[in-house]
Legacy VTK file of the C-alpha trace (Angstrom):
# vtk DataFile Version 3.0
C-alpha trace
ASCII
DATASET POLYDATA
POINTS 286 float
0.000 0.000 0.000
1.259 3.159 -0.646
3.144 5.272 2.073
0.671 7.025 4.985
1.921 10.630 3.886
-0.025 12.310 6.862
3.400 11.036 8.872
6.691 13.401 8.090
8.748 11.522 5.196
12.199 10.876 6.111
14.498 12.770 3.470
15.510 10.626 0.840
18.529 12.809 -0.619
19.715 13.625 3.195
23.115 13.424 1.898
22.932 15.767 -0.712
20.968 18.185 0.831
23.105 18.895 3.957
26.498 19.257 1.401
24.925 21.516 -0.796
23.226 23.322 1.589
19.232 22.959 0.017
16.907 25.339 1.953
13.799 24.420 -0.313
12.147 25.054 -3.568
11.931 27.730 -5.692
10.675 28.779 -9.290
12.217 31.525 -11.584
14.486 31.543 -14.646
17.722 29.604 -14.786
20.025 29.820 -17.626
21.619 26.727 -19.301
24.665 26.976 -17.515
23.347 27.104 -13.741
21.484 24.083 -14.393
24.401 22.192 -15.719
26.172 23.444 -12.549
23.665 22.898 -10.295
22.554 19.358 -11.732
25.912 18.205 -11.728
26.579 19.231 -8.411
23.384 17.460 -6.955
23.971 13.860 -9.050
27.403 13.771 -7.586
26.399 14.661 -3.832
23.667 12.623 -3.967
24.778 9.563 -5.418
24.957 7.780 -2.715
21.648 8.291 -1.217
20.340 7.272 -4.619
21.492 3.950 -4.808
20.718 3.207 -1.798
17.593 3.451 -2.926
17.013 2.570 -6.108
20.425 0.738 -6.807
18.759 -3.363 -6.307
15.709 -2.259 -8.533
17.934 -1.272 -11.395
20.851 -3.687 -11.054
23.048 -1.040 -10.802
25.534 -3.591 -8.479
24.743 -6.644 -11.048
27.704 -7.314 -13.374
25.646 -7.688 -16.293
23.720 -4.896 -15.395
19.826 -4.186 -16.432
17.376 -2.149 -18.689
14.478 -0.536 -16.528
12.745 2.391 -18.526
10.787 3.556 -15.427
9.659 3.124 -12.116
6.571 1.038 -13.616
9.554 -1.858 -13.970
9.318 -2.048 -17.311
12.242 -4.135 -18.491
13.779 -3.244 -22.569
13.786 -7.335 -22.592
10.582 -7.797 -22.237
9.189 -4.764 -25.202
12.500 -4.463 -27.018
12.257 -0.357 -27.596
15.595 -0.315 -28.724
15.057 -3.817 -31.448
18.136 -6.160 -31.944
21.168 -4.285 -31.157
23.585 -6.824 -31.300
26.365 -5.377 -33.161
25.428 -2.085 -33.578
26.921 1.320 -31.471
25.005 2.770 -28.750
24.971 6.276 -26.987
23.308 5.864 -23.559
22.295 10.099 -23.020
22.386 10.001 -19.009
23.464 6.662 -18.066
24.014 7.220 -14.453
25.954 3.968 -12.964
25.433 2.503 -16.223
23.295 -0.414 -15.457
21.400 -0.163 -19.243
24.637 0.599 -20.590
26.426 -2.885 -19.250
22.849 -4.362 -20.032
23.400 -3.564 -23.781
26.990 -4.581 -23.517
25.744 -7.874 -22.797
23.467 -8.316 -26.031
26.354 -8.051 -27.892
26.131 -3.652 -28.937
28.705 -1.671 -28.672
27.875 0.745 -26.064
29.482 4.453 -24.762
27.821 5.868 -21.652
27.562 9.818 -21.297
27.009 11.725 -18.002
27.416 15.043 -16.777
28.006 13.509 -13.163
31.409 12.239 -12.152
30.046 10.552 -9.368
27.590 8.737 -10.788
30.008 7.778 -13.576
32.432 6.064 -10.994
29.505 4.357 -9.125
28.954 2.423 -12.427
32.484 0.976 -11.988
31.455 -2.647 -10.828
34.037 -5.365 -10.192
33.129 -8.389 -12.949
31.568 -6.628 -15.300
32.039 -5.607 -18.434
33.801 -2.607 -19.543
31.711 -0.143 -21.157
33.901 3.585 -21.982
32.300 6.144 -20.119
31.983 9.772 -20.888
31.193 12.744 -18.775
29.598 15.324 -20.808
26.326 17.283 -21.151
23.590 16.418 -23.824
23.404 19.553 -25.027
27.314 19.221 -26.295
27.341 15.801 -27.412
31.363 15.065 -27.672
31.068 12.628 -30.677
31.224 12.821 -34.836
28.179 13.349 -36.747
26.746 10.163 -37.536
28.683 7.886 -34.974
25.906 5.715 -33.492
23.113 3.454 -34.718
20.584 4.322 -31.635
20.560 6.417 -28.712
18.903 5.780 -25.562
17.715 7.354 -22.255
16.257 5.966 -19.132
14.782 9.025 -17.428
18.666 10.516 -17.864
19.262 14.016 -18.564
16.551 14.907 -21.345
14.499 17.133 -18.054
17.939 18.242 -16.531
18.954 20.633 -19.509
17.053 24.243 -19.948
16.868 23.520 -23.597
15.799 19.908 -24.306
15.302 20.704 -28.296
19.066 21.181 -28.572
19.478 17.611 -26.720
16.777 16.702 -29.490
19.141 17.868 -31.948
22.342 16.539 -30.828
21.308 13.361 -30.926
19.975 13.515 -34.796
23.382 14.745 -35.469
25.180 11.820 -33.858
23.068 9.405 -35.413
23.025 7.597 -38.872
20.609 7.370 -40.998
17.782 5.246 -39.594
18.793 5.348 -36.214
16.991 5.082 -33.707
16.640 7.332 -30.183
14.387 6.305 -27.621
14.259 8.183 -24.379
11.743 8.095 -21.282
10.704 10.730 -18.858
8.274 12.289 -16.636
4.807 12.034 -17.970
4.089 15.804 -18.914
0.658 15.227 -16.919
2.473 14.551 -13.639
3.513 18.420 -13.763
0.142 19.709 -12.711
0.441 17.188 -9.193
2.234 17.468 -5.984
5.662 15.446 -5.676
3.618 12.987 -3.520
3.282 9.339 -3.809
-0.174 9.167 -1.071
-3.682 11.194 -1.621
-2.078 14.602 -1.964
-0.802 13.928 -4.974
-4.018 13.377 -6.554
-4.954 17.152 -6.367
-3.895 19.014 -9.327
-2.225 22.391 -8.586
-0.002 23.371 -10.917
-0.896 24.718 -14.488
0.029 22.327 -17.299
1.329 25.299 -19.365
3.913 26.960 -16.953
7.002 26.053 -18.089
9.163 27.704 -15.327
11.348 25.037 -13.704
11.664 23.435 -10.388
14.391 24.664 -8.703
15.256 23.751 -5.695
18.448 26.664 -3.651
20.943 26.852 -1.189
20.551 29.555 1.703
22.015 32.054 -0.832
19.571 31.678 -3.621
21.731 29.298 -5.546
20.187 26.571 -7.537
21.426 23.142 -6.234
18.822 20.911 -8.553
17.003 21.704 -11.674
13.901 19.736 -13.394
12.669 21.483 -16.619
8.470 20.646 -17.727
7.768 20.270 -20.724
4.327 19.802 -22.673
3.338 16.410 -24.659
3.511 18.961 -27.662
6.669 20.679 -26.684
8.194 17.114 -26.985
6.596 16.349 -30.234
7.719 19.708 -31.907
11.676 19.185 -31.033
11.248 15.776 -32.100
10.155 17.032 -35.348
12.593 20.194 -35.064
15.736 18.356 -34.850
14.487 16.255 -38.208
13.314 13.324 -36.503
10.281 10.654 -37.070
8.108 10.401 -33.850
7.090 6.754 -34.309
5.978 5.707 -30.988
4.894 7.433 -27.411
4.893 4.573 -24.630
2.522 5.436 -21.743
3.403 2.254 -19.127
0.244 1.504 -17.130
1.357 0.275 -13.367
1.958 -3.477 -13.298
-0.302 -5.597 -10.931
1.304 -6.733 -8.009
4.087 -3.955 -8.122
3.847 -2.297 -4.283
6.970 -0.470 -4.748
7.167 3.320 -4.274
9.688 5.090 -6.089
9.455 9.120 -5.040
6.224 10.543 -6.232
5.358 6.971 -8.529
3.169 4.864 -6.052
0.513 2.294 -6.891
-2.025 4.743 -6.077
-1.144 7.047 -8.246
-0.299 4.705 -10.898
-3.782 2.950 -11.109
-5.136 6.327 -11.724
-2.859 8.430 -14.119
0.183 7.970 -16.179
4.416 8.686 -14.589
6.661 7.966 -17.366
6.273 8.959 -20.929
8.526 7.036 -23.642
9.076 8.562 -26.893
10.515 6.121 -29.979
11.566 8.202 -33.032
13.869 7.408 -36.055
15.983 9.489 -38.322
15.173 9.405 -41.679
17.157 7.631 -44.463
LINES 1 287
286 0 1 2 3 4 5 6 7 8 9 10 11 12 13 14 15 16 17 18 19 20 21 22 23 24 25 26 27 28 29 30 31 32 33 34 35 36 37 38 39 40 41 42 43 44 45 46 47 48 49 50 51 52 53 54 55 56 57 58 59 60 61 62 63 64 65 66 67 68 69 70 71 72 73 74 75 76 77 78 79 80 81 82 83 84 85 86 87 88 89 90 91 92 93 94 95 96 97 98 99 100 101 102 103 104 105 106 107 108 109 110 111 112 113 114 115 116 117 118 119 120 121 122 123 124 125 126 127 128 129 130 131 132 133 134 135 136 137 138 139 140 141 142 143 144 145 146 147 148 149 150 151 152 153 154 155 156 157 158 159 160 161 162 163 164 165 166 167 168 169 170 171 172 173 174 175 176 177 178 179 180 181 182 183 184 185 186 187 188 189 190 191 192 193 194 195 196 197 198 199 200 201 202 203 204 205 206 207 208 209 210 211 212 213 214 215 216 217 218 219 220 221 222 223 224 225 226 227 228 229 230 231 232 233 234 235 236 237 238 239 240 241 242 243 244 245 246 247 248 249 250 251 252 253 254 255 256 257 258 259 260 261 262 263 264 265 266 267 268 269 270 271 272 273 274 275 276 277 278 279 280 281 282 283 284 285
């Protein structure tokens, strides 16, 4: 059953919080650069507090890593997003630890991980497993040839971390060859409008779909430590189509049966009722 939030919540990124100094949330404009600063900053402080966590749901500590596409559990070996890429080079766009990344390793692709979060990058370092290359980098500077890779993929990693999302969009139709294919999942636009709460209270909508301002979240100076752009289900759709590529799919996971597990705001309850993760499957032409 999901969590009695009526009782005070025990903070879940304790760690970061106290090293960057977090005083709360805020909204207001943020450039490009602050969020880079400020994201990176929070992935590295809190990586530990993440994976303890979320790190046995993922596989993050499994040599052979795994493919989870959202808190719903779904599992790219079970709906094969990303087809047969056995032989084939992969860019994972926010790989974290790298679990997907050693995951695709294991089919047989040839697979570079890119992160804009040391931290994260050297908790992906597990004795046993395979060696993927990993990169830190933004997505918005994508530090690779045009036409390098035959798909691109992103498991709720960086696409609502960077102020501009339709130059992410972009990047990755550049690095891409013809007929490649990026898949990415994130936020469901819808979940905008709710409370970040997993119980009842985040069944009342009280945000307007439309504002676009970010969630920022400052230090006792004002200083963004964490970043989270919204976008709209259109926004999405028209840098898709900006950056030249084919929208071909947009995956809306229901909540599985028999999952209990609450992952931040994604809860059963919530689940049964609307959608949490969004998973857009577009191709470039040729």
């Amino acid at each position: 059953m999901p969590a009695d939030t009526t009782e005070p919540q025990p903070d879940r990124h304790a760690g970061a919080t106290a090293v960057l100094g977090t005083v709360g949330p805020a909204r207001g404009h943020l450039s490009a650069a602050d969020s880079v600063r400020a994201n990176r900053a929070w992935w590295d402080a809190d990586t530990e507090d993440y994976h303890r966590e979320h790190a046995d749901f993922l596989g993050v500590d499994h040599p052979d890593g795994e493919f989870v596409w959202c808190p719903e559990g779904l599992h790219e070996g079970d709906v094969h997003l990303l087809g047969d890429v056995a032989g084939r080079d992969v860019l994972e766009v926010g790989c974290g630890s790298a679990p997907c990344a050693r995951w695709l390793a294991g089919q047989g692709a040839r697979v570079v991980g890119l992160d804009l979060s040391l931290g994260m990058l050297r908790r992906g370092r597990v004795p046993g497993a395979l060696e993927v290359p990993l990169v830190q980098a933004t997505a918005d500077a994508l530090p690779f040839a045009d036409g390098s890779f035959d798909v691109a993929c992103s498991a709720f990693g960086a696409v609502p971390f960077v102020a501009d999302s339709g130059v992410v969009m972009t990047e990755v139709a550049r690095v891409l060859r013809s007929g490649g294919l990026w898949v990415f999942s994130v936020n469901h636009p819808m979940r905008w409008v709710f409370p970040d709460d997993p119980g009842p209270k985040g069944l009342t909508a009280t945000i307007p779909y439309f504002d676009r301002t970010p969630y920022v979240e400052v230090d006792g100076n004002g200083v963004a430590t964490y970043a989270e752009h919204h976008r709209t289900l259109g926004d999405r759709v028209r840098e898709i189509v900006a950056a030249g590529l084919v929208l071909v799919d947009l995956v809306e996971p229901q909540w599985p049966e028999g999952l209990e597990r609450e992952w931040g705001q994604w809860s059963p309850l919530r689940g049964e009722i609307f959608p949490g993760t969004a998973i857009f499957s577009c191709r470039k032409p040729g």
